[in-house]
C-alpha positions in Angstrom: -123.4 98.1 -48.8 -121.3 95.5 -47.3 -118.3 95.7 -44.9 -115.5 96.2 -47.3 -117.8 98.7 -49.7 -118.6 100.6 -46.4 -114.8 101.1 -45.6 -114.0 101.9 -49.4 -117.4 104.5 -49.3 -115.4 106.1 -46.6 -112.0 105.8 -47.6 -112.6 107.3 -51.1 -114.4 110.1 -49.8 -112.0 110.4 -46.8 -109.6 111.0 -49.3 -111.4 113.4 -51.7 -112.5 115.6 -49.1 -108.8 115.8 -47.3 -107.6 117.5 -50.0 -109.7 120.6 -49.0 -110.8 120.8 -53.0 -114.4 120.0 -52.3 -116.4 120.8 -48.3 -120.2 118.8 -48.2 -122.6 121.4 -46.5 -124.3 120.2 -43.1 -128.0 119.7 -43.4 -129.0 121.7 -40.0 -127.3 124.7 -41.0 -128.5 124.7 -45.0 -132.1 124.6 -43.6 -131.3 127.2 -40.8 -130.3 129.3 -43.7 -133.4 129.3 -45.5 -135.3 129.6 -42.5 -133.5 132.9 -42.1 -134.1 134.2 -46.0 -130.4 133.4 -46.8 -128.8 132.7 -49.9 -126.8 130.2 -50.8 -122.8 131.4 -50.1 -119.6 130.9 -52.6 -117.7 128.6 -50.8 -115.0 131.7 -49.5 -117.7 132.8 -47.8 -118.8 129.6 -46.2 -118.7 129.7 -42.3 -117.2 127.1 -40.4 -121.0 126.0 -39.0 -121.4 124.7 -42.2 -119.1 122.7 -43.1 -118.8 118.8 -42.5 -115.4 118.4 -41.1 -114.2 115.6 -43.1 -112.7 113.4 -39.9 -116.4 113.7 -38.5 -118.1 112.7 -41.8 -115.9 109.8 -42.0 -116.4 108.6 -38.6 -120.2 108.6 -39.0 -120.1 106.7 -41.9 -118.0 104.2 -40.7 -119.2 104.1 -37.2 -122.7 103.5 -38.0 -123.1 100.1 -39.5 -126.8 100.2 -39.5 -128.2 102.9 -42.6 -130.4 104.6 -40.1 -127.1 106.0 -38.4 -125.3 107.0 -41.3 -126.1 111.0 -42.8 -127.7 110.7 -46.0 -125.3 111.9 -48.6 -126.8 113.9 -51.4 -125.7 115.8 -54.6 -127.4 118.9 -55.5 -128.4 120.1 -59.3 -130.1 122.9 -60.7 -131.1 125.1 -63.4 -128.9 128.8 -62.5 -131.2 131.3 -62.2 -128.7 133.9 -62.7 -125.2 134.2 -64.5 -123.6 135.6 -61.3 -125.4 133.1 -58.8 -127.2 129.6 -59.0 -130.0 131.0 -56.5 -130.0 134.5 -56.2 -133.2 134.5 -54.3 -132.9 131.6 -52.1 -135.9 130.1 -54.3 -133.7 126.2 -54.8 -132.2 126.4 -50.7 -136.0 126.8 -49.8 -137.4 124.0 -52.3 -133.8 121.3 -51.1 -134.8 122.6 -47.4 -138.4 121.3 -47.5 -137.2 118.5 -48.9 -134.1 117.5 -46.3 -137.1 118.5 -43.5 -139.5 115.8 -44.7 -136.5 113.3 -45.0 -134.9 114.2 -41.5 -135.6 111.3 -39.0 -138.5 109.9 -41.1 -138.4 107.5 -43.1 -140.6 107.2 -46.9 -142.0 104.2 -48.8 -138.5 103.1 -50.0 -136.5 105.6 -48.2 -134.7 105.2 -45.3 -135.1 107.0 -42.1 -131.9 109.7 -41.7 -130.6 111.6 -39.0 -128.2 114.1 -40.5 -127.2 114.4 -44.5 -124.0 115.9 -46.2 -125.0 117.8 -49.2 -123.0 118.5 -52.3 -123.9 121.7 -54.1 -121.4 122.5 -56.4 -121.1 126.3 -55.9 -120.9 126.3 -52.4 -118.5 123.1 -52.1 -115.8 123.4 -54.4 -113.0 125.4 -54.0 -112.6 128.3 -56.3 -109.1 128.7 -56.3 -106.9 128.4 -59.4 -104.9 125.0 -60.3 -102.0 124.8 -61.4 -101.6 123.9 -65.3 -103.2 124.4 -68.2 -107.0 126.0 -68.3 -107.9 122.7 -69.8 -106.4 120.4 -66.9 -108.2 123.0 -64.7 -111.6 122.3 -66.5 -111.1 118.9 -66.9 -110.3 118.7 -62.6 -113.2 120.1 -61.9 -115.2 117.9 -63.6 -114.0 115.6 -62.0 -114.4 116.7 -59.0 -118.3 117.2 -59.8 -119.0 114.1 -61.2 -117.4 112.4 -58.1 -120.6 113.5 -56.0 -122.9 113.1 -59.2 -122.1 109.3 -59.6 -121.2 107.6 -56.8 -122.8 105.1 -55.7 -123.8 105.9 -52.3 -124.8 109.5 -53.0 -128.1 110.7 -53.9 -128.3 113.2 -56.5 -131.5 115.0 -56.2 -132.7 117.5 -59.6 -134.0 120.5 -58.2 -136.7 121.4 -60.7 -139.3 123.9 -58.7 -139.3 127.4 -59.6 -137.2 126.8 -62.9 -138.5 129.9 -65.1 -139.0 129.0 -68.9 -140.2 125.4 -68.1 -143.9 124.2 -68.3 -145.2 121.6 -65.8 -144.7 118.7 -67.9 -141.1 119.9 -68.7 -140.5 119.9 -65.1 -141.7 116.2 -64.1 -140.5 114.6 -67.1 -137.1 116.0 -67.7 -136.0 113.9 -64.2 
């Protein structure tokens, strides 16, 4: 990204995250979690450990010119594995975990190395309280605040697929 991309980058999601809607999950404490047997939290019951504060996350991202300084940003999607919870069982956190582990201060064939990442998983990160309005402006908000994380352009939005029940092999590698 160049200059002026970087400083909209941060801008934009300066601004999204100051409106206390939406929180981005720190990387250390998601895979602290697992390493514990924990489950993913609602976002009420986020603690404050976990939680990018967004001044911070905007600093790093527009302090750190270079990629290798900046946290990785990443958007989380799954299968629910439950009406009542995405992860009952802490099967996904442990699956995204292993995953942020291998990408932690290395760096893949086309990947780049990464100190720290913010993660977006919808359940945990956006607020659930109600909006003013109608249900459909409601509905239609948070979409929008979803699809934020889903498509922007310097977010990665990683499928997680392992452990899915119902879905064969082949489902799995070639519904990404």
């Amino acid at each position: 990204l160049g200059v002026s991309a970087e400083r909209d980058l941060s801008g934009c999601m300066s601004d999204v995250l100051a409106t206390g809607d939406v929180v981005l999950l720190k990387a250390g404490w998601l895979i602290e979690l697992s390493k514990r047997g924990g489950i993913l939290p609602r976002r009420v019951d986020l603690p404050e450990a976990a939680v990018w504060p967004p001044n911070r996350l905007t600093e790093k991202l527009e302090g750190n010119r270079s990629k290798a300084g900046r946290p990785l940003l990443a958007a989380v999607s799954c299968f629910w594995l439950a009406m009542h919870h995405p992860d009952p069982q802490g099967q996904h956190l442990r699956a995204l975990c292993r995953y942020l582990e291998k990408r932690l201060g290395k760096s893949a064939a086309g990947q780049r190395s990464v100190d720290d990442a913010a993660v977006f998983w919808d359940y945990a990160c956006l607020s659930e309280q109600a909006h003013e309005g109608s249900q459909r402006d409601s509905l239609e908000l948070d979409f929008a605040r979803r699809n934020f994380w889903y498509s922007h352009r310097a977010v990665e939005t990683w499928m997680l697929m392992e452990d899915s029940p119902g879905l064969s092999s082949c489902d799995k590698s070639c519904s990404s």
